[in-house]
N, C-alpha and C positions, 0 to 999 in steps of 0.2 A: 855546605853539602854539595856535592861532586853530583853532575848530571848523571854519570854511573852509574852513582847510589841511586837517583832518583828511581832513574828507569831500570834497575834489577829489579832479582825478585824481593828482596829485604823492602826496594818504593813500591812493591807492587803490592806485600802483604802489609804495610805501616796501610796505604790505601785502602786496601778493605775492611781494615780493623778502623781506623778513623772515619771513614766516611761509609761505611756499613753497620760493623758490628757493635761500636760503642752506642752509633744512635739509635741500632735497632732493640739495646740494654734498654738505655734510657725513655727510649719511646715506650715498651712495657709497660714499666713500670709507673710512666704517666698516665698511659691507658687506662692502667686496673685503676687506679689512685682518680681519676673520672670517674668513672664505671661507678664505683664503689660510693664516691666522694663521702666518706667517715674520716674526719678527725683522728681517728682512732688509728689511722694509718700514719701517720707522723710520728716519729722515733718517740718514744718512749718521753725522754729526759727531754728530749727537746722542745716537745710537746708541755711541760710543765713550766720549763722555762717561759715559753709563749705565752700560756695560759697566769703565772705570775704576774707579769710585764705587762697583762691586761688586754693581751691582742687578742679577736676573734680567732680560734681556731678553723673557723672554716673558711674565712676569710683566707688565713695562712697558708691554706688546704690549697687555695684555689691559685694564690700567686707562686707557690712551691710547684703548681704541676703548669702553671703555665710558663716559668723559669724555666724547668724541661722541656718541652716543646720548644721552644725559645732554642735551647741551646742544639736538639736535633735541629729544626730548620739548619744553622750556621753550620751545622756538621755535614749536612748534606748538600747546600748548595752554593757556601762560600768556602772554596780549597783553599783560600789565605788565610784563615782565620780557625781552620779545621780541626788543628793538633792542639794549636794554642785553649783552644774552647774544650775536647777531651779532657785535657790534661787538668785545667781547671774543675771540671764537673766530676770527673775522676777525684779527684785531691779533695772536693768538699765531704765527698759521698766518701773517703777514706775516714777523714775526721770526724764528721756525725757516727759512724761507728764505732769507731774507737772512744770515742764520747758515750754513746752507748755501752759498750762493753763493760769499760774502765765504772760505770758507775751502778751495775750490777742486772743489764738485762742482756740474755741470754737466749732470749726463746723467741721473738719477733722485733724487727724493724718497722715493720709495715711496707717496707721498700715494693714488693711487688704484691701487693693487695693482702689479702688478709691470712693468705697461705704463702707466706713469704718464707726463706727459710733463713734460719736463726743465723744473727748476724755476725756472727765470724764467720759463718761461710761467705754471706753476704761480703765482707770485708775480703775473703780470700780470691773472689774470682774479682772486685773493682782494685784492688791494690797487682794482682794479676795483669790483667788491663791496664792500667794506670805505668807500670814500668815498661812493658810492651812497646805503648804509645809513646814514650820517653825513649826508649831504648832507638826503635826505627825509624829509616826512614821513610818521609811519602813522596810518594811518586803523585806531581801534580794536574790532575785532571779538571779542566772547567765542563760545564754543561749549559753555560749559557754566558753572555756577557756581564764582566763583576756588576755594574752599575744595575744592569737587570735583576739579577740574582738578588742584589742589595734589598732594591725595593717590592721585590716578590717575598725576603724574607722577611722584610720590614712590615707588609700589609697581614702575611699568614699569620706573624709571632702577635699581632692587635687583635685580630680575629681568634687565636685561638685564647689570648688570656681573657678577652671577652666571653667567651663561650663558656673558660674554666669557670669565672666569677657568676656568670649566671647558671650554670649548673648546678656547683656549688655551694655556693653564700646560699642565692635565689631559691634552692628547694630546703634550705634549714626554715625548719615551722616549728612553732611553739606548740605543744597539743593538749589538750583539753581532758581530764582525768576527774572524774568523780571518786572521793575517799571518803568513809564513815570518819566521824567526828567523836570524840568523847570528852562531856560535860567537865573538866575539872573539879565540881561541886560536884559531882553525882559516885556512887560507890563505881570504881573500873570494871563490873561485872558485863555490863551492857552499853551497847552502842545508842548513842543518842540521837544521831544526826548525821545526814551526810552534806558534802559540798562539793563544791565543782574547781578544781586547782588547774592554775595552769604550769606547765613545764617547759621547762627549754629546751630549744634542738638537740643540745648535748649537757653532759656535766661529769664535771672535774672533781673527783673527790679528794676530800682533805680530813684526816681524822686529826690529826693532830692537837685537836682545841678539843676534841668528843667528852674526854673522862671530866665528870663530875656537875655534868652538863645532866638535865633531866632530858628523857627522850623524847619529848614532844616540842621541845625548843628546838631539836634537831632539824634540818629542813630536810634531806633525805627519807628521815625515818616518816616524818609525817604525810610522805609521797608514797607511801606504801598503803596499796589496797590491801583488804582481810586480815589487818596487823589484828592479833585477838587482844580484846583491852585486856587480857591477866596479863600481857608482856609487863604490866606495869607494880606486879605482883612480885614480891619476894626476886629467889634470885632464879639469874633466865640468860639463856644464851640465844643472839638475833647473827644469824649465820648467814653471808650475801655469799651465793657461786653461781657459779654455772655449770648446766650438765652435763656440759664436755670436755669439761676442766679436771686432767686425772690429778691436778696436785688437791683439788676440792675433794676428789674421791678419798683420796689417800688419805686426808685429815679427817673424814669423817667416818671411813671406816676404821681407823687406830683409833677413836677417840668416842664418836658416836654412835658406834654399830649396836655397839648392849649396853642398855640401860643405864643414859646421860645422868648425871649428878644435877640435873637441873633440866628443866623446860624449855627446851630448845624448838625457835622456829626459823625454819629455812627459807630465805629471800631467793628465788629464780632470776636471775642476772640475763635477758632477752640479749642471743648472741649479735642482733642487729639489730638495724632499725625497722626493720619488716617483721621483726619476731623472731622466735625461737628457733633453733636447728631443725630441722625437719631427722636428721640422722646423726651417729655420733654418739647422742647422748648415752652415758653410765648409771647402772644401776646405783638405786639411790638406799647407802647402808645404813640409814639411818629411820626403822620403823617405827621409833615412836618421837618423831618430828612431826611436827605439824609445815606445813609448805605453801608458801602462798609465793606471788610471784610481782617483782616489779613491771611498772604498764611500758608498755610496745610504742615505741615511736620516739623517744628521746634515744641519743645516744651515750650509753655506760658506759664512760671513761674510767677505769678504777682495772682492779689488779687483782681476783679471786683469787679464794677465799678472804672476805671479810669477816673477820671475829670478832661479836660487839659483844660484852660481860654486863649486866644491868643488875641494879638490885634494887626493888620496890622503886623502878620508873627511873633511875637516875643510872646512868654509864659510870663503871667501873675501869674498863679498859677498851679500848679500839685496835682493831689491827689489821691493818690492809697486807694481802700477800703472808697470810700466818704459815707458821714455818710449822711441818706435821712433827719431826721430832725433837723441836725446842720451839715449842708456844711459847708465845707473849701473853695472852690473851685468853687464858683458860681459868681461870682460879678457884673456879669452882670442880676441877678436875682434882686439886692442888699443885698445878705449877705457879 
């Protein structure tokens, strides 16, 4: 590259896009990804992969934001090392989306906290960026001596993965949930008993083992407060959303709005770990539901509307992310 190029304006804009605007991307998006520290923010798919593989997701959480950090510091204080480290962070953040996309999510990343926007746009401004930075040249600027820089970047990127880890990992807590109990020996008319469960900071849902399975062997379903013991009666639909979930609306108003084929009761999916939405929420079409709600403090990892099918206590079908006009999961509708 030609001293020229460096110092035109082509070294002057590759400059501010390298050592401004990609780190001032990526620092965002580490920020909220702090701010927030939910699990819930990690790509979709990739997050299940993790979550297979047996790794702590918030553990993940915490080295994932402090890799970011990590790679701003270099972006902004070592100009050797500047384009090469974009180009990279660029390139991975192209793949995890496309990974993403290719395996059918469509509506969040998590990339910039939990109003991220859906990631092929996500994918259109970092592959946008990514050829840019490829493309130009930089014009090379120091702000301090390399050996300095080195070890000021060296000291920041330990301090802040430090900080990520104990924000993170350190505030995931197990919490404490009192559920009614019901006797197996006793008629399912009435509650017999309650107990005190404990839960985890977060959880992964997996239906795929659910059908055939009785519902109280379920560990999900047994974490649910004011489940009514008839769930266990004849046939019954156990409905998980959220109230500001329009694809949850949409399924229950085409399906549940007048007069369900069966007793349906509706699980509250808490949008965070502090609890429900405060705003947002959709009118709920389904008035002869009964509604109770999963407890505040663990974080819902899972994919609304969930459609459980039961008949006298035992799952018939499960279905995470039910589809409003080709159910899996209805059969008591007759699909």
């Amino acid at each position: 590259m030609s001293k020229q190029n460096q110092n035109g304006r082509a070294g002057w804009i590759g400059l501010v896009l390298v050592r401004f605007i990609v780190p001032l991307w990526i620092g965002i998006g580490a920020t909220v990804k702090l701010a927030e520290r939910s699990p819930k923010l990690l790509p979709e798919h990739l997050r299940d992969a993790l979550d297979v593989s047996g790794i702590d997701l918030h553990w993940a959480l915490a080295w994932f934001i402090g890799i970011e950090i990590a790679a701003v510091l270099i972006m902004v204080l070592l100009p050797r090392l500047a384009r090469e480290v974009a180009i990279f962070m660029l390139s991975v953040f192209c793949l995890v989306l496309l990974y993403e996309i290719f395996n059918g999510n469509v509506t969040n990343c998590g990339c910039l906290g939990s109003y991220s926007p859906a990631p092929w746009l996500m994918l259109s401004i970092d592959l946008a960026m990514l050829i840019a930075v490829i493309a130009l040249p930089v014009r090379h600027l120091s702000y301090m001596p390399d050996r300095l820089a080195a070890m000021l970047t060296s000291f920041a990127a330990i301090f802040f993965f430090i900080l990520a880890y104990i924000h993170v990992v350190g505030s995931a807590k197990d919490i404490q949930v009192v559920v009614p109990q019901i006797d197996g020996s006793q008629p399912s008319t009435s509650v017999d008993s309650t107990t005190t469960i404990t839960l985890p900071p977060y959880y992964t849902l997996d239906v795929s083992d659910w059908s055939g399975k009785p519902i109280r062997e379920i560990e999900l379903i047994s974490w649910i407060p004011d489940l009514p013991p008839s769930i266990e009666e004849g046939q019954q639909y156990l409905i998980m959303y959220s109230r500001t979930c329009e694809h949850c609306h949409e399924l229950l108003l085409e399906h549940f709005s007048y007069d369900p084929p069966a007793p349906t009761t509706l699980v509250a999916i808490p949008e965070s770990t502090d609890g429900f939405a405060e705003g947002g929420g959709l009118d709920n079409p389904c008035l002869d539901c009964l509604e109770v709600e999963l407890p505040v403090g663990t974080d819902w990892l899972m994919t609304p509307p969930i459609v459980i099918s039961i008949e006298d206590g035992v799952v018939q079908c499960a279905q995470e992310s039910e589809e409003t006009y080709d159910p899996q999961c209805l059969p008591w509708h007759g699909f």
